[in-house]
C-alpha positions in Angstrom: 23.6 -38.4 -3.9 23.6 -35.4 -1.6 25.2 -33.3 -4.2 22.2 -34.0 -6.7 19.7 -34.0 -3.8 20.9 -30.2 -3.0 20.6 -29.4 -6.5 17.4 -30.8 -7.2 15.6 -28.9 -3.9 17.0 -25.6 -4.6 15.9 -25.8 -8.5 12.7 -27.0 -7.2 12.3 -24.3 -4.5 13.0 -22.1 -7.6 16.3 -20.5 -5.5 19.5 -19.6 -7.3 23.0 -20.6 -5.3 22.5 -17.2 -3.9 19.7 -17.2 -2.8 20.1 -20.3 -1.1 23.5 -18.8 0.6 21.7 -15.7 1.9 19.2 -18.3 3.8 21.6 -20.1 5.1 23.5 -17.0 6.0 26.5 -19.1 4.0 28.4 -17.9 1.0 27.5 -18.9 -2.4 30.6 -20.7 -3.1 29.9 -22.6 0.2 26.6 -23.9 -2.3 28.4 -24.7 -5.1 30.7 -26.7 -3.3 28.3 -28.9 -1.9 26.5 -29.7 -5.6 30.0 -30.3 -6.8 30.2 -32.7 -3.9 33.6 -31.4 -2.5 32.5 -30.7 0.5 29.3 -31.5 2.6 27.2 -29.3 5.1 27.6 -29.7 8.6 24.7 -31.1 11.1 23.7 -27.2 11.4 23.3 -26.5 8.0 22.0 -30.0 6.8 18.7 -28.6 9.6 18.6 -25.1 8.1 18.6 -27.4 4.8 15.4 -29.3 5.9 14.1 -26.0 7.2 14.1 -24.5 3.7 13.1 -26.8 1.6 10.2 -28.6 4.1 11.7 -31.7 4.1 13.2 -34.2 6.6 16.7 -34.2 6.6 16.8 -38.1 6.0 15.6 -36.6 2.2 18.4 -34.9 1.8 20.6 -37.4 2.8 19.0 -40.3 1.2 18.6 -41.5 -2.7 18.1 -39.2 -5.7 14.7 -37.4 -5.6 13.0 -36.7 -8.9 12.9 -33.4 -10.5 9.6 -31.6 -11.1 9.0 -29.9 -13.8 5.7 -28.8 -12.6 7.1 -27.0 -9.6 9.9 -25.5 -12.0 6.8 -23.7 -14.0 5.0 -22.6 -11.0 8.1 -20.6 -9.9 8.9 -18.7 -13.4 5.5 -18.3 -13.7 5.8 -16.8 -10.1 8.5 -14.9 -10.7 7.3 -13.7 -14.4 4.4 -12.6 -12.5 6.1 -10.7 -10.0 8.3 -8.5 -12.7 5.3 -8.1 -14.7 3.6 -6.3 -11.4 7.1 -4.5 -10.9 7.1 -3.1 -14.8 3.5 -1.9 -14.2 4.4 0.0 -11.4 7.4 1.5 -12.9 5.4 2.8 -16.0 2.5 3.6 -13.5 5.1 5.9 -11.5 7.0 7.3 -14.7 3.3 8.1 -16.2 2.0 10.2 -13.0 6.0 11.9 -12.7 5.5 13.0 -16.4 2.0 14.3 -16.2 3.0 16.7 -12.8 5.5 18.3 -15.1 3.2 18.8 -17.7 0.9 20.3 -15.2 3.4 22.7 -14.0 4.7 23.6 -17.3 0.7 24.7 -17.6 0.9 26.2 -14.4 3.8 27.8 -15.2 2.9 29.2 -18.9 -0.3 30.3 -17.0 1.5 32.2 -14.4 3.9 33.8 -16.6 0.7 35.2 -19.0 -1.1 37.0 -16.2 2.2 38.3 -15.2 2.5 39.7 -18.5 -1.0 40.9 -18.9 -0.9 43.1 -15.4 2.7 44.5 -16.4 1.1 45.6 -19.6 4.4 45.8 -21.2 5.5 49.1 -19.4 8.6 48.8 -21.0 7.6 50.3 -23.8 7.7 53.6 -22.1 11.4 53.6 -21.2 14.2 55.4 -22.1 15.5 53.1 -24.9 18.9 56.3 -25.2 20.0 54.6 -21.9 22.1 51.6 -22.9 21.3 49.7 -19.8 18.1 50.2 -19.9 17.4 49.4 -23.9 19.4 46.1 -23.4 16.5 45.5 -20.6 13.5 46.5 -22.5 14.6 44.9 -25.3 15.5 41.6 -23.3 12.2 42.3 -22.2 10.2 42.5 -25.5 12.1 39.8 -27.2 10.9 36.8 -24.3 7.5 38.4 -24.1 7.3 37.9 -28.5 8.6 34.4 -28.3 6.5 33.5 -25.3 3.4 34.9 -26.9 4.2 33.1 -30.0 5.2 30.0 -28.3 3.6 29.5 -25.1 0.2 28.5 -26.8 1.2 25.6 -28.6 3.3 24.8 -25.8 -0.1 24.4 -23.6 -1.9 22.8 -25.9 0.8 19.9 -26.0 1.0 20.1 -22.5 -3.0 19.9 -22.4 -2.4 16.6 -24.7 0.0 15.3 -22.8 -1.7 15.4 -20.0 -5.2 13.4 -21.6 -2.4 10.9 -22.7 -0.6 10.0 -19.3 -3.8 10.0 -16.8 -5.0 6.8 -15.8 -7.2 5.0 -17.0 -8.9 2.9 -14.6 
């Protein structure tokens, strides 16, 4: 009787073996012994027992007590509440971690045009006979064609991305 007694409360209470164990400050084997009724808990525990589960120890100790279903869907409908809350704030964190890199990918492209614009390409007026210095300026010219080329569409998606990750509250 105890062993189904132990069973039914910790299904009721909606705890695994576990669970139960790290209340009790027991391990979970100590838990599954007891349900399989070969071994019982000591006066100690049998009052932590009471403790968790709100009931008088006599209940524990005394005849089978009925299993409620309507306490087993309260708890998964707890606990299904509580991951739902815990998904929302993962994509809630993941949305606002992907829309500050878009916003500095702006920031950047942004950065890197004015840059460009008050340098004016004064490469242009090098000495391209210099090896050392044609490898530069043409280092130079090449990233300043593809970011000009590239950088627009670039910030636009950014821009998109952006309107697609805010909140919307």
């Amino acid at each position: 009787m105890l062993k189904d007694n132990l069973k039914t409360l910790r299904k009721s209470k909606g705890l695994s073996q576990e669970e139960l164990a790290i209340k009790l400050h027991a391990v979970r084997q100590t838990i599954s012994k007891w349900e399989r009724g070969l071994s019982v808990p000591d006066a100690d525990m049998l009052i932590s027992l009471s403790e968790i589960f709100e009931i008088p120890v006599s209940a524990i100790l005394g005849e089978s007590l009925p299993e409620t279903k309507a306490d087993d869907l309260k708890v998964i409908s707890e606990k299904l509440e509580i991951i739902n809350s815990q998904l929302a704030e993962r994509r809630s964190s993941r949305q606002k971690i992907i829309q500050w890199l878009l916003i500095s990918v702006c920031l950047i492209i942004v950065i890197i045009s004015i840059t460009l614009l008050i340098l004016n390409s004064s490469y242009l007026n090098w000495d391209f006979n210099d090896p050392e210095t044609a490898v530069l300026g043409t280092t130079i010219h090449s990233f300043e064609w593809l970011f000009v080329r590239i950088a627009p569409i670039v910030f636009i998606l950014s821009i998109l991305g952006i309107a697609f990750t805010r909140n919307k509250n």
